[in-house]
N, C-alpha and C positions, 0 to 999 in steps of 0.2 A: 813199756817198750812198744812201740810201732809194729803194725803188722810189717812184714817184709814180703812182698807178692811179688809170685812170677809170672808170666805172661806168655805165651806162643804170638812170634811176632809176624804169623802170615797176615792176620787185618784184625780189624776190630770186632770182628762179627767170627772169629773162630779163636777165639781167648778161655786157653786153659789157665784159668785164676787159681792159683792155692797159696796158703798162708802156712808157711813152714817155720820152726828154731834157727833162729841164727847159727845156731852150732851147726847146722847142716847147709849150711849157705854152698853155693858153688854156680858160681854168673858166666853162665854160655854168653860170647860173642851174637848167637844172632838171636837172644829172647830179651824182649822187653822186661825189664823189672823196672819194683818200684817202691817206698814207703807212703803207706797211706796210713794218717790219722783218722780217732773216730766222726771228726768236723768237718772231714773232706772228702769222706764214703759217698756222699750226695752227688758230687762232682766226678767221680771217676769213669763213668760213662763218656761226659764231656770230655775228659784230660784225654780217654783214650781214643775219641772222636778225632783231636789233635792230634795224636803222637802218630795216629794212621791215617792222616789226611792224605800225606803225598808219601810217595817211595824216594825222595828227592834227597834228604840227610841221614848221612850212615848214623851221625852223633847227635841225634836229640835228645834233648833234655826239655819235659813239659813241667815249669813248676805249680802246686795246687795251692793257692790261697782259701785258706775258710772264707766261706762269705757272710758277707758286713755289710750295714749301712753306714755309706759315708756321714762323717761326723757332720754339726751343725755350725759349731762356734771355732773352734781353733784345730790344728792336727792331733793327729791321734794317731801312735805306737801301738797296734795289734798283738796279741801274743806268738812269740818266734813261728816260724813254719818248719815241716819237717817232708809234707810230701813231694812224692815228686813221680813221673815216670822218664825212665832212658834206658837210650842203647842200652846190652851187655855191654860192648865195646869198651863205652866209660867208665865198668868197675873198675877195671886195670888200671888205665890210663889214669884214673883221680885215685887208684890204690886205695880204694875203698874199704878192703879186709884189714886195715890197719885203725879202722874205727867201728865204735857202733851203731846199729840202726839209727839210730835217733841222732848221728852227727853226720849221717852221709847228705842229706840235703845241702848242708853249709860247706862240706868238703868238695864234692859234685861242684857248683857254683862256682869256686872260690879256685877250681883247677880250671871251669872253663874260659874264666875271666883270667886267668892269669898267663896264660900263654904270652908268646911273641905276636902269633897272629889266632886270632879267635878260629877254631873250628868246629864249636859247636851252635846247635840250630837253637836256640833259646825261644820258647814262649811259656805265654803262663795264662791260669786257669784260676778265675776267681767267680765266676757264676755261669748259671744253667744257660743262658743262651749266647749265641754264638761272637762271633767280634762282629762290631756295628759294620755295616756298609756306608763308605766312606765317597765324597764324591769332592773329592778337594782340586781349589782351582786356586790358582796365584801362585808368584815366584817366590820362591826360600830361600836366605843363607843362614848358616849354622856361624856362630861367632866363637871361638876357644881360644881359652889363654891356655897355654902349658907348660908346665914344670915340673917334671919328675921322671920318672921309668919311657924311657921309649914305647915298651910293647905297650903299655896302659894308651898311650897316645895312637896306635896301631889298631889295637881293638877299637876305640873309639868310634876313629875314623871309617875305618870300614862298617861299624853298623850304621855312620850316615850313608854310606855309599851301596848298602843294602836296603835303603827307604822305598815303598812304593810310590813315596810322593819322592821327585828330583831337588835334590838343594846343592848348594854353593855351599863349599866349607874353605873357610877362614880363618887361621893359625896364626897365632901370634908365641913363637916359643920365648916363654920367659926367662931363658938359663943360658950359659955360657954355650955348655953344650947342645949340638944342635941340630943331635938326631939325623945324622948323614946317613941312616939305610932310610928310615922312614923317608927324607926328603927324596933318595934315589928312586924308592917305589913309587911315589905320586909325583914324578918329574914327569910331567908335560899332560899330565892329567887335567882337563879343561875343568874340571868341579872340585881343583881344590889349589887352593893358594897360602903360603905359606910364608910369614915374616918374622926375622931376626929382632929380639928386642933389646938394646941398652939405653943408658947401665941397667943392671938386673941383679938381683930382681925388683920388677918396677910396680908390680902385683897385678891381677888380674883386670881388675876394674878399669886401669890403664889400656890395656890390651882392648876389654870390651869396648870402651867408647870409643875409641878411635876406629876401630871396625864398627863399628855400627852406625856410628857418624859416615862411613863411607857407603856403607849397603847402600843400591838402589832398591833392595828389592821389596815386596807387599810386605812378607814377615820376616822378623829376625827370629830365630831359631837361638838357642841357648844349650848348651852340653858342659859340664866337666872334664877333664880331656883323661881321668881316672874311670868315666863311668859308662853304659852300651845304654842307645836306644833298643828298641824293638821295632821291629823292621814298616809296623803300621802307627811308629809314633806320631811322625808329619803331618800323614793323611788325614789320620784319625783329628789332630789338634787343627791343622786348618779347617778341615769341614766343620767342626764347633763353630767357630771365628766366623766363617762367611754364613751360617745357620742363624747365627744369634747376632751375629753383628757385634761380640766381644773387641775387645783390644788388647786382651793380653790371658793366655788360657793353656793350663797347667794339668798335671794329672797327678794320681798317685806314682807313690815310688814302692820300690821294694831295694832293701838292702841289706849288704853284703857286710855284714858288722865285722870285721876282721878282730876288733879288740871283745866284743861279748861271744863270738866265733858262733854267730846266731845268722838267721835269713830272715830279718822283721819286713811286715808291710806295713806302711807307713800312709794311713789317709787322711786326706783334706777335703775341708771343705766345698758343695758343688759350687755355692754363692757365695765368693769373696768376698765381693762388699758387703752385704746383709751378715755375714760372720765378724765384719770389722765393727758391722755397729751393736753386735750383742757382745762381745767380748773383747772390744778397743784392739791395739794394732798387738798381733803376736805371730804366731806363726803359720797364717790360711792359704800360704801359698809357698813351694819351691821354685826360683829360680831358675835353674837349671833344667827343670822337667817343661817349662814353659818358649811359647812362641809370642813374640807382640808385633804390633801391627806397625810400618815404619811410621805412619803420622802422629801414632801417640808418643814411639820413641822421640822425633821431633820435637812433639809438644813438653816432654819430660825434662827433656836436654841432655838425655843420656847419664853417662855414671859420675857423679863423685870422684875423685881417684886421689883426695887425701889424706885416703887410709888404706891397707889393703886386708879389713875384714868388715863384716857387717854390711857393707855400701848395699850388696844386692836386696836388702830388705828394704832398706830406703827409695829401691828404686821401683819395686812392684807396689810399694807403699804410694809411691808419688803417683804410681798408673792410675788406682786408684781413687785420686782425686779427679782424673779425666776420661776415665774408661770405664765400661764392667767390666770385670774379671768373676773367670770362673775354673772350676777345674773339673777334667770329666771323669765319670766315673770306670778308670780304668788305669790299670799296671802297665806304663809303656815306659819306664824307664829304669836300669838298676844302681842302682848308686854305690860304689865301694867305698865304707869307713872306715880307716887305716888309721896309726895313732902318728903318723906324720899328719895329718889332717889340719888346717888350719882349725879346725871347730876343734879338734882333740889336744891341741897345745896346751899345754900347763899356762904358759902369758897371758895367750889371748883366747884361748878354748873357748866353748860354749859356758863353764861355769867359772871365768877366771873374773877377778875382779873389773878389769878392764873391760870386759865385755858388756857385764852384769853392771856396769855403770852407765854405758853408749845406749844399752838396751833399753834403761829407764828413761834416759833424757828421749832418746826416740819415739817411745809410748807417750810418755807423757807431752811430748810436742806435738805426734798427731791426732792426739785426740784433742789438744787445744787446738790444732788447724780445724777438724772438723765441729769444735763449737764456737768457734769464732773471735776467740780469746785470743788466737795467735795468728800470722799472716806465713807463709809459706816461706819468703824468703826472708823473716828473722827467725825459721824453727832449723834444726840439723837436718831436715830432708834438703834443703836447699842444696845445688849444685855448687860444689866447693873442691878445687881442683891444685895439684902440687902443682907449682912454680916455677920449678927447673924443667928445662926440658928432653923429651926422650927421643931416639934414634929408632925409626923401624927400616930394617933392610930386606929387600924382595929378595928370599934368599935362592931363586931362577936367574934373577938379571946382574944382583950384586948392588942395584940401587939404591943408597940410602938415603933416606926424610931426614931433616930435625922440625917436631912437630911439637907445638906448644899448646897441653892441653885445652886454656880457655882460648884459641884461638882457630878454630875451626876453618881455616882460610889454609893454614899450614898445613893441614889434613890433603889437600887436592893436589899436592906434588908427588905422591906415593902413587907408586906402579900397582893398579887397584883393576885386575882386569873383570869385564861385566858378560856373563854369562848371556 
């Protein structure tokens, strides 16, 4: 069982720490608590450095990743986390006393991500020194396709709108319904734009290229419209990009396993390519936690969209034939895994037959692209795009596209305003 610590929350520098029986638990409103394991004892100076930085949020929540070296050849699954420090406040509010130690980390999380609209201050805490100083310059937009719960779409959006770097967000909802409070709250919001999509569902991939095809901007930004940045995701991944001169750069994640009811961190590798060439194409980069540069989008040709699973591997695969990629060494993204999940599907899940067949023809074709056995456009990476075509409607003006994916000319009639 987990130490369970309480905290005196005048500052970090006047902390009555004591480790009590859970039977004797009783969470005041204004004292910091917290579970600490014995692999994150090292870090709790840091976490409390955090959680006292500013007097700014009544609900934070600082969570402790053990510290790791990022892996070499492919991702790597850490074992669950459990620490954490926050408000009193949140005991209630996430009805903490309704579980034990060792599950309030995941329940914590799992209430603050669930809300209508986020109110709590999330960061996280995975080594001794402090968050990088960031010096990011270039224009952003954020691309999302969405399909599901409103509030998920709500939280989202608001941790892009909470970035220290500014970006453009771009909504393509995928579903009938079409989230009339969310659209009420971001009507006439210059940083965010939002499109009606039929017939639907058309899948994400759909949604992605066509917004992205339209960005003017330096980088496109990528989210799940289920999952929260961290408020120095942008910053942090542009300054990489203009450092290194990357074209497409990703971080770790941590996530919210709704079906193992776990809080895993989840790393990858810092050198994409060099990880693709010791362990051929698998899994060195997420998608979603990544930004690319618009001229390697160009050069790629954007998404696939004749299928609506897998495509995004295909497409940080393709970057990598044109770009470096890398991912840095840092927690800026939380991912929610729910068993609606496209990846958790019995059909087409991560271990369904269908998948585990698309997977192999994939590896096994980019590793012929890259020995020269095979040409790009006879392997499945190549751009390959559904036929009929889709309907996006400005849903501020009412105007609606009919836009034929291989035909990017039909892209330029859509009310596409530029920041």
């Amino acid at each position: 069982m987990p130490n369970v610590l309480f905290l005196n929350a005048r500052s970090s520098t006047s902390c009555n720490i004591s480790s009590i029986p859970y039977a004797d638990t009783h969470i005041d409103d204004a004292l910091c608590f917290g579970v600490i394991e014995d692999g994150s004892t090292k870090l709790l100076n840091r976490a409390l450095e955090r959680y006292f930085g500013d007097n700014t949020s009544n609900n934070r929540l600082v969570l402790i990743v053990c510290p790791a070296n990022s892996p070499i050849d492919d991702r790597r699954n850490d074992p669950p986390i459990h620490s954490f420090l926050a408000t009193g406040a949140l005991y209630d509010k996430a009805r903490l006393s309704d579980f034990s130690p060792d599950q309030w980390c995941f329940h914590i999380l799992k209430w603050a991500l669930s809300g209508p609209k986020s109110e709590v201050d999330i960061q996280i805490v995975h080594k001794l020194d402090g968050n990088p100083v960031t010096r990011a310059s270039g224009s952003c937009e954020t691309t999302i396709s969405h399909r599901g719960p409103e509030r998920h779409l709500r939280n989202c959006v608001q941790s892009l709108l909470q970035q220290s770097h500014p970006t453009k967000i771009t909504i393509g909802i995928d579903q009938k319904y079409e989230c009339k409070r969310f659209l009420d709250d971001v009507k006439g919001n210059q940083f965010v734009q939002t499109y009606q999509i039929r017939p639907n569902p058309a899948g994400m991939y759909v949604v992605l290229h066509v917004l992205g095809n339209l960005s003017n901007a330096d980088f496109i930004a990528r989210q799940d419209s289920d999952d929260v940045s961290l408020p120095h995701r942008l910053s942090t991944l542009i300054d990489a990009a203009n450092r290194t001169g990357c074209g497409l750069v990703g971080s770790h994640e941590l996530q919210l396993h709704e079906v193992k009811r776990q809080v895993i961190p989840v790393r990858y590798p810092a050198d994409v390519n060099n990880a693709l060439k010791i362990a051929g194409a698998g899994h060195q980069a997420l998608l979603p936690t990544t930004i690319v540069r618009r001229d390697v989008f160009e050069r790629i040709g954007g998404f696939s969209t004749n299928r609506i699973f897998s495509l995004d591997v295909n497409f940080w695969l393709s970057a990598s034939l044109h770009a470096k990629i890398i991912n840095v060494d840092e927690f800026l993204y939380i991912r929610r895994r729910h068993s609606s999940s496209l990846t958790m599907r019995d059909d087409i899940g991560n271990f369904s037959p269908t998948r585990i067949k698309y997977r192999a023809e994939r590896e096994r074709h980019f590793n012929s692209i890259i020995s020269g056995d095979m040409t790009f456009e006879e392997s499945s990476l190549a751009i390959s795009h559904r036929l009929a075509p889709v309907y996006f409607r400005n849903t501020e003006s009412g105007t609606e596209s009919e836009i034929f994916l291989d035909r990017p000319e039909t892209f330029a009639a859509m009310t596409h305003a530029v920041l």
